[in-house]
C-alpha positions, -999 to +999 in steps of 0.1 A: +000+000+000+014+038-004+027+050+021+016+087+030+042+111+040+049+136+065+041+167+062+072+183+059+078+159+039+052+169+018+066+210+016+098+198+008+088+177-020+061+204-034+092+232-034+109+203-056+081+204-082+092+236-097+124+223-105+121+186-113+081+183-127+072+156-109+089+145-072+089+109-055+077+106-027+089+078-002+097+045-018+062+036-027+047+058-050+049+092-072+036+129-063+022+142-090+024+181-101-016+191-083+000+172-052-015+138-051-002+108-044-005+079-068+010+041-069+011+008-072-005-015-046+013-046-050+005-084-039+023-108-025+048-111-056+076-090-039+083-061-065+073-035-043+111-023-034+124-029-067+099-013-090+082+013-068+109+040-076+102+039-113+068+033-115+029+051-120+009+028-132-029+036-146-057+036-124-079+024-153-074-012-167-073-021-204-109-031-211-123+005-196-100+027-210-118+027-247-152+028-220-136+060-207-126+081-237-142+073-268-163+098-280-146+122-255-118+154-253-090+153-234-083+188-227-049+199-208-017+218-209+019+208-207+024+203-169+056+226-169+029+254-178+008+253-147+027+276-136+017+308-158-004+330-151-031+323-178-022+283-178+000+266-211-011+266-244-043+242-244-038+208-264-066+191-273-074+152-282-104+137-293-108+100-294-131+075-318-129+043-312-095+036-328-083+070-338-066+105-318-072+131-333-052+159-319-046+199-322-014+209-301-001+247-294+032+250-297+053+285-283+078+292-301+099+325-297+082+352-319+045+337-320+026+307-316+022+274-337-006+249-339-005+214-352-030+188-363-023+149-365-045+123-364-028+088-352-041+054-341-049+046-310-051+013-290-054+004-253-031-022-246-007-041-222+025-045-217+035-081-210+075-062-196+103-090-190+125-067-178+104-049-153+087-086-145+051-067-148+020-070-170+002-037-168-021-015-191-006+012-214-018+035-246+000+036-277-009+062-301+008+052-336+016+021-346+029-001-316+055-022-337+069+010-348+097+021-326+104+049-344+070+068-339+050+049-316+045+069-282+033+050-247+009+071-227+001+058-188-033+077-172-044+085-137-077+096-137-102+111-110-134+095-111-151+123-090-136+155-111-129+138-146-093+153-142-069+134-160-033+135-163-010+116-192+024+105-182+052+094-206+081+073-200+114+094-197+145+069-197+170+101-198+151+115-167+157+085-142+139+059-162+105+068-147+070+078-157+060+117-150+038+134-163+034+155-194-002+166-198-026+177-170-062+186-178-096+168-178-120+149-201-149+163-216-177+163-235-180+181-266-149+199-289-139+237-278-143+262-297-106+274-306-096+243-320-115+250-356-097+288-350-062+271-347-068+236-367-093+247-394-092+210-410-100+197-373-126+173-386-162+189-378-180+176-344-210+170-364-188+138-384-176+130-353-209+128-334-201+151-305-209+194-304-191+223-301-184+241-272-194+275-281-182+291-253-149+275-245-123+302-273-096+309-249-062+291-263-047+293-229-061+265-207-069+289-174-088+308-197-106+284-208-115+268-180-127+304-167-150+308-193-165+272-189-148+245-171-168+218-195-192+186-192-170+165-175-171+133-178-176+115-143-166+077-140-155+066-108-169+031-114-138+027-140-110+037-112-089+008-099-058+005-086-053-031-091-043-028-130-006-045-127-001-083-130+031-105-124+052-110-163+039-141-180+067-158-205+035-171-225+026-142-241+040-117-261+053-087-251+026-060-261-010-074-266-037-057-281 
């Protein structure tokens, strides 16, 4: 089970935040950028010392995960942008049952860029011999692709629809931290047919547009309307992780 902290504890590690994104806290578990603590609970296999350190796994298993998000918008900023004033640059994803479509600000010195991809998408799990774990991932791309392929690990809250996506970062201490913070919602903002004109229309897609939600700065938007969220705390587990089974292969769809 995670372990919770003192309190200094706690300060000490949220002064660390500014400078390292994401801070460990203890040996059994992660603190994540809005503070909470998330983790592993483990059974009676014994990697709780060896893999706690490097490890976030997803509170929501493989089979939900489509349940979760199809048909919905993941709206966030980069988590080294909660910090400004008016929040990061708001990147948007909408998911269909096996495609992400996505419209991502980029800040570049002079002005601002957007860009619009559309990638496949496929909840899976990753059957790791190395790590000796079985556990639930995303790939966006094509998951035999190593050159393009990108692994995405959730935590979600059930009660809020706040989401965060973590990616794996083998040149910052081989651990999961995470790289988007926002929440899922229903229907498209407004901006993103502003900034990604060929954004395909929510009337194709089956969803609306929210009319009211133009800010490109995620603060901002939330100000003007903080969105439907979509509320699923039935989904929300923490027993996603299995032991490694030599049987199967290593990524299974």
């Amino acid at each position: 089970m995670i372990k919770i902290v003192p309190a200094t504890a706690i300060k000490v590690a949220l002064i660390l935040v500014g400078l390292s994104g994401c801070v460990q806290a203890g040996k059994e578990g992660h603190m994540l950028l809005d503070g909470t603590m998330v983790g592993a609970e483990y059974d009676g296999w014994e990697t709780k010392v060896r893999f706690s350190d490097q490890h976030v796994f997803p509170n929501i298993d493989k089979p939900d995960l489509p349940k979760l998000i199809v048909g919905k918008a993941f709206v966030s900023q980069d988590a080294a942008d909660k910090t400004l004033k008016n929040g990061g640059k708001a990147f948007v994803i909408y998911f269909t049952k096996n495609k992400s479509i996505e419209c991502e600000g980029w800040l570049k010195i002079e002005h601002n860029e957007w860009e619009q991809s559309i990638r496949p998408w496929a909840s899976i799990y990753n059957n790791n011999e190395s790590y000796e774990l079985l556990y639930p991932l995303m790939v966006r791309g094509d998951v035999e692709d190593t050159t393009s392929r990108q692994f995405s690990n959730f935590q979600y809250n059930g009660k809020t629809g706040a989401l965060t996506e973590l990616s794996f970062y083998p040149d910052y201490g081989n651990k999961w931290w995470d790289r988007r913070v926002g929440h899922l919602q229903e229907g498209i903002p407004a901006f993103v047919y502003d900034v990604c004109p060929d954004f395909p229309s929510a009337k194709s897609l089956g969803t609306f547009v929210n009319t009211k939600q133009t800010a490109t700065a995620y603060y901002e938007l939330l100000a003007q309307d903080p969105g439907k969220r979509v509320l699923r705390p039935d989904l929300v587990t923490k027993k996603t992780i299995k032991p490694y089974d030599p049987t199967l292969p290593e990524y299974i769809k």
